[in-house]
matplotlib code that plots the C-alpha trace (Angstrom):
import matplotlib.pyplot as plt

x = [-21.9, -22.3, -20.1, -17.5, -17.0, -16.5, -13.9, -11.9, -12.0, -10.9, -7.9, -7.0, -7.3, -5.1, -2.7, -2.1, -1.9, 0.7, 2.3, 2.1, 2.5, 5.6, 7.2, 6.8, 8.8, 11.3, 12.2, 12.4, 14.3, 16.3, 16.2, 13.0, 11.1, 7.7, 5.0, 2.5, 1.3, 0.8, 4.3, 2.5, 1.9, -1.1, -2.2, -5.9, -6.3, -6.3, -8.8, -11.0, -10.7, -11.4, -14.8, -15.9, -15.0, -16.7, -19.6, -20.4, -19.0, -21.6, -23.3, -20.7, -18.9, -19.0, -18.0, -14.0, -14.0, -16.8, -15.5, -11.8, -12.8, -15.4, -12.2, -9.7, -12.2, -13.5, -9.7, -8.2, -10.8, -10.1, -6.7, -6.7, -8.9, -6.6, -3.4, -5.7, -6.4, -3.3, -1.4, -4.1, -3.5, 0.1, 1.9, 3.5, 3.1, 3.2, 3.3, 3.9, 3.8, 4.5, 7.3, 5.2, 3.1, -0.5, -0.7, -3.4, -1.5, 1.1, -2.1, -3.1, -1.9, -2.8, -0.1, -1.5, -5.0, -4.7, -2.5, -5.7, -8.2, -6.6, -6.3, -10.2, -10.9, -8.4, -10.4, -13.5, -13.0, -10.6, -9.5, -12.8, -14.4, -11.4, -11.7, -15.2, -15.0, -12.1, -13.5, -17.0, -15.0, -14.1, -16.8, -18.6, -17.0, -14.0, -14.0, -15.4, -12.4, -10.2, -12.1, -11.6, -7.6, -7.5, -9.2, -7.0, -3.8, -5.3, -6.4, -3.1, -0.9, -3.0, -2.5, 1.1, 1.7, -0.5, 1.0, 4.3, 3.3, 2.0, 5.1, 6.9, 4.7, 5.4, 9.0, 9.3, 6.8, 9.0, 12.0, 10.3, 9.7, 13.4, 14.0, 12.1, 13.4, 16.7, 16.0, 14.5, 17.9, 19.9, 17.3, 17.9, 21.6, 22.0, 19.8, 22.0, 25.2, 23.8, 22.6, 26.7, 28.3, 26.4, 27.1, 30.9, 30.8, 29.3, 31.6, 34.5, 33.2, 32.7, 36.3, 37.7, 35.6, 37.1, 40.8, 39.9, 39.0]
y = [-17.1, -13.6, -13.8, -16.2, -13.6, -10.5, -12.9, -13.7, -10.0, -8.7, -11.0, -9.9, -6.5, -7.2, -8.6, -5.9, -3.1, -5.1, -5.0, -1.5, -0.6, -2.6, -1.6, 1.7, 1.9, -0.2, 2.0, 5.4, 3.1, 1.8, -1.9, -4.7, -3.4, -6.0, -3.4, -5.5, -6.6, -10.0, -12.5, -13.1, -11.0, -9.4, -6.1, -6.5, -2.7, -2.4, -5.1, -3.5, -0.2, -1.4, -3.1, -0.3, 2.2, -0.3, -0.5, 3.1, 4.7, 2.8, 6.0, 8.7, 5.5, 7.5, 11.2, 11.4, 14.3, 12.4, 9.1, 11.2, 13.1, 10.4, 8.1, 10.0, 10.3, 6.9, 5.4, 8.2, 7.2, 3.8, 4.4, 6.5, 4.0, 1.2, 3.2, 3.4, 0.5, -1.2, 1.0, 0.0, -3.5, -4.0, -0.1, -0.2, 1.9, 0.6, 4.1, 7.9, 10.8, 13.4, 14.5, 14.5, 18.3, 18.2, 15.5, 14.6, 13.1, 11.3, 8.9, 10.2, 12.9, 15.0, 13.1, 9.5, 10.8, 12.3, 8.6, 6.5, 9.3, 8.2, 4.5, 4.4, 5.7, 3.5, 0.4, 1.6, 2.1, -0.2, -2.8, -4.1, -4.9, -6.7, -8.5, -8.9, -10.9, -12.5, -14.7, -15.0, -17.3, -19.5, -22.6, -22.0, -25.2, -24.1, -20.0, -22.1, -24.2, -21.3, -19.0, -21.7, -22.4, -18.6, -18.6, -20.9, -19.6, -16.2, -17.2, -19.1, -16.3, -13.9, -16.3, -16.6, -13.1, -11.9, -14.3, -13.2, -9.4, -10.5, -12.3, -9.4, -6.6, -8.9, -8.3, -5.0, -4.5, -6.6, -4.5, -1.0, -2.3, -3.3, 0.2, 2.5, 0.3, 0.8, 4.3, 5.0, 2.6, 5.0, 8.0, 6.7, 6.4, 10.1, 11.2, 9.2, 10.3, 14.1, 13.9, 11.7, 15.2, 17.4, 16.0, 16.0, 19.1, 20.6, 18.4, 20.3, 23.5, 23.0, 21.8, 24.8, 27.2, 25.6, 26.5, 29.2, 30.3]
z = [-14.5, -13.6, -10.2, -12.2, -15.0, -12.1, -10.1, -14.0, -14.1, -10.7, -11.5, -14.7, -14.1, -10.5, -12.8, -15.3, -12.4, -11.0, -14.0, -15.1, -11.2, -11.3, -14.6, -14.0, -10.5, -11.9, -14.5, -12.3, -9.8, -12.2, -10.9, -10.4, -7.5, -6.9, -6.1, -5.0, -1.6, -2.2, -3.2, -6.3, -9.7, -8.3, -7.1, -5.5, -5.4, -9.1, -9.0, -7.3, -8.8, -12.2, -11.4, -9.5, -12.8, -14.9, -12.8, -11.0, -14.7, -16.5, -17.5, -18.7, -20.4, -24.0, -22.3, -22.3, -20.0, -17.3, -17.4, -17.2, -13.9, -12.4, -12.5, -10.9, -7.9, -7.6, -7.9, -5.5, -2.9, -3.2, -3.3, -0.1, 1.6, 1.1, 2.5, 5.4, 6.2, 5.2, 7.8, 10.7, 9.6, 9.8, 10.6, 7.2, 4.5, 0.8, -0.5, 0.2, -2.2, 0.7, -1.6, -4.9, -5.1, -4.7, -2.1, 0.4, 4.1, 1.3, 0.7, -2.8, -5.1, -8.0, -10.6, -9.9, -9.5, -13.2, -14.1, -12.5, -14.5, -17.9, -17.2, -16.3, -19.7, -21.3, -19.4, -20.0, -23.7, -25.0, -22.9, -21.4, -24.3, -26.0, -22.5, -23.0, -26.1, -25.2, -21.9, -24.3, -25.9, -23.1, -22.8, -19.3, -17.3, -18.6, -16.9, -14.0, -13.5, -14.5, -11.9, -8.9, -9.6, -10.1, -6.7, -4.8, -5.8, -4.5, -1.6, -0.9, -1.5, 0.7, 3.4, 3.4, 2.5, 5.6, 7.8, 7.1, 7.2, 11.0, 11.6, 10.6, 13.1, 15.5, 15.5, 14.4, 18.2, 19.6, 18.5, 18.9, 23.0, 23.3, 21.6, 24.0, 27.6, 25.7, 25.6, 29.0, 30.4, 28.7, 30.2, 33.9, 33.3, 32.0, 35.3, 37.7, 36.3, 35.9, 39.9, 40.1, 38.9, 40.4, 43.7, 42.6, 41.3, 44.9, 46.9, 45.1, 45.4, 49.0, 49.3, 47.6, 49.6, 52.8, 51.5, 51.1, 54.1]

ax = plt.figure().add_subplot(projection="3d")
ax.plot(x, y, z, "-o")
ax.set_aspect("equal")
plt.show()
């Protein structure tokens, strides 16, 4: 039940960062912006993130100031890890503070760092063992149906969002080659009509130096 309890838990906690990641864009953007990478309401990074605080923070759990600091570096790794590999998967970024101060290559920066820090010991202290409680309740067959249509729908939506992300690269190559033999056309025209003037240009001044004589 162990693994069935982690999955319900990587999914709730993908759920509320989707939430609070999307909320909070909306509202500085001022209209509903979907910040997750999957089509559904889920943000796996936050998933993630929260099972490793819960699990590599185990021992400064009671310390404010530990479980403060520990967080902000286990969540800005993870964070800059994912940015990584999410741009060597498709060549598309999902974020970038390079404006924001205190940023490291636009991956991570110090605001969200200290953000993550606080929400690891919110987690940590409050909501996990509310969460805790709450799934004890569930009978066992019934988190184990729960965890498999939980499962499913995840799985599903990774597959069409991924296959439309690779859809997607596809054209965007496809478009950045017609670009660049667009732009070397354009290159060979400039040369021939440079080397066209030139020979004009020497042609006339040829002509006028005859008259003159």
């Amino acid at each position: 039940m162990a693994v069935i309890d982690l999955f319900l838990y990587f999914i709730l906690y993908s759920f509320l960062g989707w939430c609070c990641e999307s909320v909070y864009c909306s509202v500085i953007q001022r209209k509903w912006v979907n910040r997750g990478f999957l089509n559904g309401p889920f943000c796996p990074v936050y998933g993630f993130g929260a099972l490793l605080v819960l699990f590599l923070l185990r021992d400064v759990r009671h310390s404010f100031p530990a479980l403060f600091l520990s967080g902000m570096v286990v969540t800005s790794v993870l964070e800059y890890i994912t940015s990584v590999i999410l741009e060597k998967l498709f060549h598309m970024h999902w974020w970038d503070y390079s404006h924001m101060r205190f940023n490291l290559n636009g991956r991570v920066c110090l605001l969200n760092s200290c953000e993550f820090g606080l929400l690891s010991v919110v987690v940590v202290m409050y909501i996990h063992p509310a969460v805790v409680r709450m799934t004890g309740r569930i009978p066992e067959l019934g988190r184990v149906l729960l965890a498999v249509f939980l499962f499913l729908l995840l799985a599903a939506d990774t597959i069409v969002t991924v296959r439309g992300l690779l859809i997607m690269k596809g054209k965007l190559d496809d478009l950045t080659a017609r670009m660049a033999e667009l732009r070397l056309k354009t290159e060979e025209g400039r040369e021939k009509l440079r080397l066209a003037f030139a020979e004009r240009t020497d042609a006339l001044k040829e002509d006028i130096d005859g008259r003159a004589e």
